[in-house]
C-alpha positions in Angstrom: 97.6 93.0 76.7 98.6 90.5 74.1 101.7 92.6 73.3 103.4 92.2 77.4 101.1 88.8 78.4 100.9 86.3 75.5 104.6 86.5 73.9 106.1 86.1 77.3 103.6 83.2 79.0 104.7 79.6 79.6 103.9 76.9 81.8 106.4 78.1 84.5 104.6 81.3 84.7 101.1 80.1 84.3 101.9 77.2 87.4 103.3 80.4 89.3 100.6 82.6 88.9 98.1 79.9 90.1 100.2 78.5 93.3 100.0 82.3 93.7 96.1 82.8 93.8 95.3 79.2 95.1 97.5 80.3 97.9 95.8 83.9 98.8 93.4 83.7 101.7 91.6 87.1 99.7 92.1 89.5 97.4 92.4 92.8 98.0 92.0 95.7 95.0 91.6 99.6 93.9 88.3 100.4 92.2 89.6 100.3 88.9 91.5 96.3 88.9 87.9 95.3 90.7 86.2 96.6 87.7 88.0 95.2 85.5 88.1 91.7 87.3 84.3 91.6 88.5 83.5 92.0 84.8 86.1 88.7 83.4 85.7 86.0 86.0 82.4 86.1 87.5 81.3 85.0 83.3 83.4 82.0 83.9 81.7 78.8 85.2 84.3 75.4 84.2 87.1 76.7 86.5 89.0 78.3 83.3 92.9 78.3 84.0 92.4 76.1 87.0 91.7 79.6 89.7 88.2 80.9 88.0 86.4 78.7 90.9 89.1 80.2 93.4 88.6 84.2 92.4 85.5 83.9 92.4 84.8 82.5 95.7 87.4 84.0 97.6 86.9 87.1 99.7 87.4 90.1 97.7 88.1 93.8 99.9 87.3 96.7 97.3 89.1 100.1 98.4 87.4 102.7 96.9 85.5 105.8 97.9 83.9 106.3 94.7 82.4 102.7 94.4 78.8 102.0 95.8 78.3 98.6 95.5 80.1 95.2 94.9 78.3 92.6 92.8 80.7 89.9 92.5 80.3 87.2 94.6 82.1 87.9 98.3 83.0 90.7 97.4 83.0 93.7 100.0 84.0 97.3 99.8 86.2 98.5 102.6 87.8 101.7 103.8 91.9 101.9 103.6 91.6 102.0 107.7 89.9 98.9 107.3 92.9 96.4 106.0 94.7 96.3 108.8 92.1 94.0 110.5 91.8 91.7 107.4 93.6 88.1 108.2 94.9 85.8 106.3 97.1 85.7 102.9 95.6 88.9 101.0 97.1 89.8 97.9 96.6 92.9 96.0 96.3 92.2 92.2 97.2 95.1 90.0 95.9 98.2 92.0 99.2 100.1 91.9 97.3 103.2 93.3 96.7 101.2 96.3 99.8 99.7 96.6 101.4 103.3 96.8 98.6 103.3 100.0 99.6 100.5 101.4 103.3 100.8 101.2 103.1 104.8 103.0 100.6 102.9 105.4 103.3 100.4 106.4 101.1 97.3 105.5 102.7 95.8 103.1 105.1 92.5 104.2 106.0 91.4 100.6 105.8 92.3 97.3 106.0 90.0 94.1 106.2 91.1 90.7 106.3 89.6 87.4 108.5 91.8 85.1 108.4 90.8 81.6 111.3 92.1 78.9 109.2 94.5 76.8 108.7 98.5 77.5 105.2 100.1 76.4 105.0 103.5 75.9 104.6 106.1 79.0 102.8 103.8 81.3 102.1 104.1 84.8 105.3 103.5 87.3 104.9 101.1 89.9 107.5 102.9 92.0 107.3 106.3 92.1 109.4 108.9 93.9 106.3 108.9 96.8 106.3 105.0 97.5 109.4 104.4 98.9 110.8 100.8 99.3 112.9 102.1 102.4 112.4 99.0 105.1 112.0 96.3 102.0 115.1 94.0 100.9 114.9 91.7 97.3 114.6 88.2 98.8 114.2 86.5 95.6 115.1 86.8 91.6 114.2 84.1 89.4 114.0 83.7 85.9 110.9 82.0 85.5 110.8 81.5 81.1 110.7 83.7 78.2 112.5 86.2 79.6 110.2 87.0 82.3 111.5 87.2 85.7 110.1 87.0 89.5 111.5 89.4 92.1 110.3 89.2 95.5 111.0 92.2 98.2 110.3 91.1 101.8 109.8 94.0 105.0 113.0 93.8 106.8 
């Protein structure tokens, strides 16, 4: 993480990232980004970064068919049919296997990514030939610091 997070963080980005999660009604997230979360944030207890108070007692949806239970507080695990009835701001954090999901499910209405100027190895692509951004349009490109840039896609 420290080779893509820390050489590329500022206060622009950190002040975007929390408007960002102080602004989410919920979080929504694949097994894996839940795993990882629930074991960070739930450990922190003097509202660390100015959103540990907010994760942590914000609705979280967990989609996943392999997960049985969900110990971090308000957290819930859900059924892919199941977030088209949640209301609200829900982001999904990470979770690019859901976001492929969500995007052939027609439930996505934005899209906000971070892209920092550094390429690691083979990685995962966040769009693949299957999640097609037919229907989106870039509303927004901003160069927050560091290199790092915002770009937001918004459903047509």
């Amino acid at each position: 993480m420290n080779e893509w997070f820390a050489p590329f963080d500022s206060p622009e980005r950190q002040k975007y990232i929390r408007e960002s999660i102080h602004g989410s009604d919920g979080l929504l997230l694949g097994r894996t980004t839940y795993e990882m979360l629930s074991s960070y944030w739930p450990n922190l207890k003097n509202n660390e970064m100015d959103v540990a108070a907010k994760l942590n007692s914000m609705p979280k949806y967990v989609v996943s068919s392999s997960l049985k239970t969900s110990l971090w507080e308000n957290s819930k695990i859900i059924s892919i049919d199941e977030v088209a009835q949640l209301e609200g701001e829900i982001q999904v954090e990470g979770s690019s296997i859901l976001a492929e999901s969500l995007m052939k499910a027609g439930l996505v209405d934005e899209i906000h990514l971070l892209v920092h100027p550094v390429i690691m190895g083979t990685g995962k692509r966040f769009f693949r030939d299957e999640m097609h951004m037919k229907g989106m349009e870039l509303v927004k490109n901003e160069p927050i610091a560091n290199g790092v840039v915002l770009l937001c896609y918004r459903r047509k």
